[in-house]
C-alpha positions as CSV (number, residue, x, y, z in Angstrom):
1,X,-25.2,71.7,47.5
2,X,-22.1,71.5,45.5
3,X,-20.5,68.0,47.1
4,X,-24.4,66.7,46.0
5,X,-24.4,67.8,42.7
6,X,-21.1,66.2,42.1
7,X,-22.3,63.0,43.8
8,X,-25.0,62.8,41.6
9,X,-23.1,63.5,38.7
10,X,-20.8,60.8,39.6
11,X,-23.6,58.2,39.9
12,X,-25.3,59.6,36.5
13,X,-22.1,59.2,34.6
14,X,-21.9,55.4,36.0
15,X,-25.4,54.5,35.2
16,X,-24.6,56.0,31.6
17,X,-21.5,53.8,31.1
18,X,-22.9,50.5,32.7
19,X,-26.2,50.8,30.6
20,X,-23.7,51.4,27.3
21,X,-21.9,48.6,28.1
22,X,-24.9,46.0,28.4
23,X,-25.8,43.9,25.7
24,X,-29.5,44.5,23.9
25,X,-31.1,40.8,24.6
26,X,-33.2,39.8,21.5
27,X,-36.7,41.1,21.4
28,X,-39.1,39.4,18.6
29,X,-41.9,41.4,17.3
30,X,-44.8,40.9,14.3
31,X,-42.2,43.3,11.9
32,X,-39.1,41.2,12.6
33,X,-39.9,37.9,12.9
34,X,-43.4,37.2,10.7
35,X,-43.0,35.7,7.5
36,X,-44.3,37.8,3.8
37,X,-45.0,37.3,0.9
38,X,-42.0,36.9,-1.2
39,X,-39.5,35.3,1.4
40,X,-37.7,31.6,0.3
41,X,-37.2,28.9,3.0
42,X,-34.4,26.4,2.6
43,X,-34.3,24.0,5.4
44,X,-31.8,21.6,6.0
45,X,-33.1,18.3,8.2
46,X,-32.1,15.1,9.7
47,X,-32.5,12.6,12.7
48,X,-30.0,12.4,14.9
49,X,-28.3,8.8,16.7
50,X,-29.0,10.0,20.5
51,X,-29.5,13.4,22.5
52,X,-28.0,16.3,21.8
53,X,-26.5,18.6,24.8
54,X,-27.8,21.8,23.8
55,X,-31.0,22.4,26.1
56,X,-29.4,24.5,28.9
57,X,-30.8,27.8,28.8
58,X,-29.6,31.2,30.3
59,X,-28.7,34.6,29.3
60,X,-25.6,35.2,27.1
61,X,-25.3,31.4,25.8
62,X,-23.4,29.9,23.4
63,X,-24.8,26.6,21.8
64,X,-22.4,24.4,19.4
65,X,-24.4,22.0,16.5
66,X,-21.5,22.7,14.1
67,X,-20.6,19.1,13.7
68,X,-24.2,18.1,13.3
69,X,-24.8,18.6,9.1
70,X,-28.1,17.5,7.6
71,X,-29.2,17.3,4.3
72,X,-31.4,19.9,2.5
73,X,-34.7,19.5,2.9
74,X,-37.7,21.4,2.4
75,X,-38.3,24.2,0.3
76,X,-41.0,26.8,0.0
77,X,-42.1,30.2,-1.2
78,X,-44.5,32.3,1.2
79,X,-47.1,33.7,-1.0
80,X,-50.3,35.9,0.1
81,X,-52.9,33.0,1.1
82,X,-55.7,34.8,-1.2
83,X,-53.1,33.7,-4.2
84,X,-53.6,29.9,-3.4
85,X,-56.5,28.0,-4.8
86,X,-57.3,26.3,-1.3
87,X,-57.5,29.9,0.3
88,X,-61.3,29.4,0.7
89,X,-60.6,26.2,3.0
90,X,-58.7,28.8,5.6
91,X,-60.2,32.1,5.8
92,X,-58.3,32.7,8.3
93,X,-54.7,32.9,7.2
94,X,-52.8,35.4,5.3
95,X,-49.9,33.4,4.5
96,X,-49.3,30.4,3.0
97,X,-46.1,28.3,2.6
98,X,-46.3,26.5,-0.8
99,X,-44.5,23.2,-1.5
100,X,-44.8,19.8,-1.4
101,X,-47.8,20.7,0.9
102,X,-49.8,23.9,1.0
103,X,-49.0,25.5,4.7
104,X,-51.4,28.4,6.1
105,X,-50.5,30.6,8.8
106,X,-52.1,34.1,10.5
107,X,-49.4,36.7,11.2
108,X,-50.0,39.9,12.7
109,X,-48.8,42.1,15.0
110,X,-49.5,39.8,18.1
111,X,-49.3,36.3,16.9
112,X,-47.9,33.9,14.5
113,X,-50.4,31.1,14.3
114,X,-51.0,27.7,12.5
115,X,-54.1,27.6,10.7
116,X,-54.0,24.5,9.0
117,X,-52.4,22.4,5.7
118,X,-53.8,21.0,2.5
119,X,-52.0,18.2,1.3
120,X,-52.4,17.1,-2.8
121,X,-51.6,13.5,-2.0
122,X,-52.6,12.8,1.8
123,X,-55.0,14.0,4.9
124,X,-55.8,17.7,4.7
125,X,-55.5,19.5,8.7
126,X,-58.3,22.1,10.1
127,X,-57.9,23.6,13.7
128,X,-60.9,24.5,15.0
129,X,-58.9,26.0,17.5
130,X,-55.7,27.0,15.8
131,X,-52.4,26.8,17.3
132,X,-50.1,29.6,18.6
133,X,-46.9,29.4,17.2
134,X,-45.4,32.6,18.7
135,X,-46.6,35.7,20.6
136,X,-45.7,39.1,20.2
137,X,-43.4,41.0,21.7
138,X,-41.5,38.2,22.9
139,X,-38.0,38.5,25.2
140,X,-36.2,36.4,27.6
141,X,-38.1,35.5,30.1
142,X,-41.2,35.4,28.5
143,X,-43.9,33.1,28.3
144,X,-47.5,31.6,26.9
145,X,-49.9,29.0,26.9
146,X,-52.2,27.6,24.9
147,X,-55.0,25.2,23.4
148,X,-55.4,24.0,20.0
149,X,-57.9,21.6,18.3
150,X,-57.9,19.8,14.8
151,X,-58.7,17.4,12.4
152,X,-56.5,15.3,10.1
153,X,-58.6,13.6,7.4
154,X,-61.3,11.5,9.7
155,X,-59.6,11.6,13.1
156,X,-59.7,14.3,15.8
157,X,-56.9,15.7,18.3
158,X,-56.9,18.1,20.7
159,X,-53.8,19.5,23.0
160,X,-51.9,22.2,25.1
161,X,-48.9,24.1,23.9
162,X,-46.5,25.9,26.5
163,X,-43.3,28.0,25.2
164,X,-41.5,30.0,27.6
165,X,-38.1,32.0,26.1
166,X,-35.4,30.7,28.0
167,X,-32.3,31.9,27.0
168,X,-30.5,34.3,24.4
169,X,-27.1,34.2,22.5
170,X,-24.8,32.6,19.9
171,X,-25.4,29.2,18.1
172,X,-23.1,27.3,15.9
173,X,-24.2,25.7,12.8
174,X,-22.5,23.6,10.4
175,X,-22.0,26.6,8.0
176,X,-21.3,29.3,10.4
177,X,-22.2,30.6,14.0
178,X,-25.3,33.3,14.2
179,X,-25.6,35.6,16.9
180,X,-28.1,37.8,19.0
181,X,-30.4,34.9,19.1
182,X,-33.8,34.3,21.2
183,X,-34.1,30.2,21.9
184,X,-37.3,29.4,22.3
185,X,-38.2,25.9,24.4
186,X,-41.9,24.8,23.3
187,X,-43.9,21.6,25.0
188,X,-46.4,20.7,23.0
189,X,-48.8,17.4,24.4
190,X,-51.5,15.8,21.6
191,X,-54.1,13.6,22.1
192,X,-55.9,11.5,19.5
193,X,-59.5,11.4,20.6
194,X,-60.7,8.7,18.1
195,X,-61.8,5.6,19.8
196,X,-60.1,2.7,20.1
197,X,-56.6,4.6,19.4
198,X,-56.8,7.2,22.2
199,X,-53.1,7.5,21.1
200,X,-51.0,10.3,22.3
201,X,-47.0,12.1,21.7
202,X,-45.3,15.3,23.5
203,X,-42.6,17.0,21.6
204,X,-40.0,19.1,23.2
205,X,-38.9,21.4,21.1
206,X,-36.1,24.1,21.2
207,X,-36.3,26.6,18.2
208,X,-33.9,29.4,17.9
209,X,-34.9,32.8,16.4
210,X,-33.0,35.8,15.6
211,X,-34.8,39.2,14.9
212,X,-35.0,40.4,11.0
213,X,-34.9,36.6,10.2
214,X,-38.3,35.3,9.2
215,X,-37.8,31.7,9.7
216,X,-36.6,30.0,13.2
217,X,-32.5,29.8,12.6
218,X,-32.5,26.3,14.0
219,X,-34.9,23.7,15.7
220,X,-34.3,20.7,17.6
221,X,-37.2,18.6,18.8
222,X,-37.5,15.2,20.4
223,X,-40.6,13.2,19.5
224,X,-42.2,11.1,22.3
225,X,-44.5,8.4,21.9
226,X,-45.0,5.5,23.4
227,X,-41.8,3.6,23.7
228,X,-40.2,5.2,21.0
229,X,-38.1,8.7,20.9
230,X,-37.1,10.4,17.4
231,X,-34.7,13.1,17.7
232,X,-35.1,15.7,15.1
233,X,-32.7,18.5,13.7
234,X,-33.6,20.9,11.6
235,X,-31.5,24.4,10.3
236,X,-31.7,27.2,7.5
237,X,-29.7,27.3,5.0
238,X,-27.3,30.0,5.2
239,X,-28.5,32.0,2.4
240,X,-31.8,32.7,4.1
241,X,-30.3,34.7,6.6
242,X,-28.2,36.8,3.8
243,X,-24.9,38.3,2.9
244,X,-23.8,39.4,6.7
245,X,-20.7,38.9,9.1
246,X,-20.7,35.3,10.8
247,X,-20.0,35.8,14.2
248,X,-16.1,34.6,15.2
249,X,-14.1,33.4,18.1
250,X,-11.1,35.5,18.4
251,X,-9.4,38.1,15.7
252,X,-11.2,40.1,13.1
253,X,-10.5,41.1,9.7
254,X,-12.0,43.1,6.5
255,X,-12.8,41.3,3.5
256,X,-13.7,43.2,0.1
257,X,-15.0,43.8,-2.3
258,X,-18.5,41.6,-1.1
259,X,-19.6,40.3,-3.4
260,X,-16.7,40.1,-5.5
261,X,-16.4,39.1,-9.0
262,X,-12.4,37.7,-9.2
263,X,-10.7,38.6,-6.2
264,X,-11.2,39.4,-2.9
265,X,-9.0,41.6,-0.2
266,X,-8.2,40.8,3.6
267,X,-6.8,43.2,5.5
268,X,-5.4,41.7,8.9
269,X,-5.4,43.1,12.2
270,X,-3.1,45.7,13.6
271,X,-0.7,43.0,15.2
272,X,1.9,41.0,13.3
273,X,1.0,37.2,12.5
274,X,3.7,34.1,12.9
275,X,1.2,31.6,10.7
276,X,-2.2,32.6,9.0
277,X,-4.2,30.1,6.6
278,X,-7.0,31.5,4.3
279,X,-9.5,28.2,3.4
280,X,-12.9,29.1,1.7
281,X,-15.5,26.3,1.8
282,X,-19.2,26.3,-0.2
283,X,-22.1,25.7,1.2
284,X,-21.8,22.0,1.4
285,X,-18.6,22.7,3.8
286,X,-16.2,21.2,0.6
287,X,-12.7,23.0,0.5
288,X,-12.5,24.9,-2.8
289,X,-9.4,27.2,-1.6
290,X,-6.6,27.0,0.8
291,X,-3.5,29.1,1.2
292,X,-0.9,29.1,4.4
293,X,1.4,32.3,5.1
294,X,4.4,32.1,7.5
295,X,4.1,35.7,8.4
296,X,2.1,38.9,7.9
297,X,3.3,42.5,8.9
298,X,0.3,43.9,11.1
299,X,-2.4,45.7,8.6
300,X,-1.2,44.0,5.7
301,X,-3.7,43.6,2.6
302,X,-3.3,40.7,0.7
303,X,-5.0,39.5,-2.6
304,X,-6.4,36.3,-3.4
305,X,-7.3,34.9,-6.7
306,X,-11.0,33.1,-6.7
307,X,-12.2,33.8,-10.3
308,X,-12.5,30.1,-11.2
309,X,-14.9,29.4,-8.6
310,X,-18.8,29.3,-9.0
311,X,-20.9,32.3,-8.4
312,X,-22.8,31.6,-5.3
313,X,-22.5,31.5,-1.4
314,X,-19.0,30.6,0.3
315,X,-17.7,30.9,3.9
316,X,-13.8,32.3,4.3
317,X,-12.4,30.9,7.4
318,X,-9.3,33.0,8.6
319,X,-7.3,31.8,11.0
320,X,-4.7,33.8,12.9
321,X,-2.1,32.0,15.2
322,X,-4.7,29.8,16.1
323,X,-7.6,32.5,16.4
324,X,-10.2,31.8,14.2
325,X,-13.1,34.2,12.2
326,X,-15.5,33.1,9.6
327,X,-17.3,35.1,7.0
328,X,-19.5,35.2,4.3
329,X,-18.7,36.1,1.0
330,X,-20.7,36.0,-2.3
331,X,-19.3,35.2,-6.2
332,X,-21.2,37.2,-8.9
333,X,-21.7,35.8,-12.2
């Protein structure tokens, strides 16, 4: 009785350590990934020359689009959809997405779902059958299908939308690398019923979510129609996602205080250092500070004077004998 005990002991204690050891694969839910009323979206976006080699998918990824900067964009506040004076034309939603267009969504616990868009200046969109954007919960290795039907100003469309979650991890940006995310791969075929057109696209899309986050991190689509192929890259601007730790490549470090008014503080790891450069970059990615050291004692704090730089958003790039961390760090007014 006691050799079993023991054994079974032995194979708890195992279980215990492998499960602690496993990494929690991102789960999106209603509460962590819906848009509300008060969140900001700043998109950046741009077309890109040819493919990009980012559609493998797979557990534990790591995607790089650092090198592939776009413009900003599109911006919009979510608002309550009763608070917009087209909310009678979609019952339905309970968001809305206001700017150059008026956007209206349903979120709930179950579903994020496009309702439909009123444009001031061009042809107004109704589903009569809206169109799931996302289901909830959704994990690796999920997946769901689905039917949507509208009409833009005089001419209908119907189609079929299929997303299935295909992989999870790390995705490099132009501004930074965020982690812990769920890419989503999305088919979505539409047909233009009107006579005489009968025209027709498909867009494969891969959109990259992370939970707490209400806006896709990242999306990369490629527009089929006819003989002609758009390839389309889209990303948030950093400051959607917040004031939080970038994830790095090699060494770690402690920055404070965040935000900081004048100076900030790194304290290096507990190793010694034969070369470390400091650079901090703003949001555009232009170098605003630089500064090289020959060698640093392991642990050692040093100061570094940023007062005459603008309050805002910046990214601190440390780089130890070639190891390399990024962070983000905010000047106050």
């Amino acid at each position: 009785m006691k050799q079993h005990r023991i054994s079974f002991l032995l194979v708890l204690v195992s279980y215990t350590v492998i499960a602690s050891l496993a990494v929690a694969q991102p789960v999106l839910t209603g509460a962590n990934s819906n848009p509300v009323a008060g969140d900001f979206l700043d998109n950046h976006q741009g077309l890109l020359s040819g493919p990009a080699a980012i559609t493998f998918g797979g557990a534990g990824q790591t995607w790089d689009m650092s090198a592939y900067y776009a413009s900003p964009f599109f911006f919009a506040n979510v608002v309550a959809a009763s608070s917009t004076p087209y909310s009678a034309l979609f019952p339905a939603a309970n968001i809305a997405f206001t700017g150059n267009e008026w956007d209206y969504y349903l979120c709930s616990a179950t579903e994020f779902t496009n309702v439909g868009t009123y444009h001031s200046n061009a042809a107004e969109t109704f589903y009569s059958d809206y169109q799931k954007v996302l289901v909830f919960p959704f994990a690796y290795g999920n997946s769901f299908t689905d039917s949507f039907a509208l009409v833009r100003d005089t001419t209908y469309s119907h189609g079929n939308v299929t997303a299935n979650a295909d992989g999870y991890g790390g995705i490099a940006l132009p501004w930074g690398s965020v982690s812990n995310c769920l890419r989503v791969h999305t088919v979505i075929s539409e047909v233009d019923s009107t006579p005489l057109t009968l025209a027709s696209f498909q867009m494969d899309q891969y959109t990259w979510y992370k939970p707490g986050v209400h806006f896709p991190i990242c999306t990369y689509s490629i527009f089929e129609s006819g003989p002609d192929t758009l390839y389309l890259w889209q990303y948030l601007d950093s400051s959607v996602i917040g004031v939080e730790e970038i994830s790095g490549t090699a060494t770690d470090f402690s920055v404070g205080p965040n935000p900081f008014e004048s100076e900030i503080r790194l304290t290096t790891p507990e190793r010694n250092a034969k070369k470390i450069t400091v650079v901090v970059c703003d949001i555009t990615g232009q170098t605003v500070f630089r500064k090289e050291e020959d060698y640093l004692v392991a642990g050692l704090s040093n100061s570094y004077d940023l007062e005459l730089l603008s309050p805002g958003l910046y990214f601190l790039t440390l780089t130890i004998d070639g190891l390399q961390t990024v962070k983000k760090i905010i000047k106050q007014s």
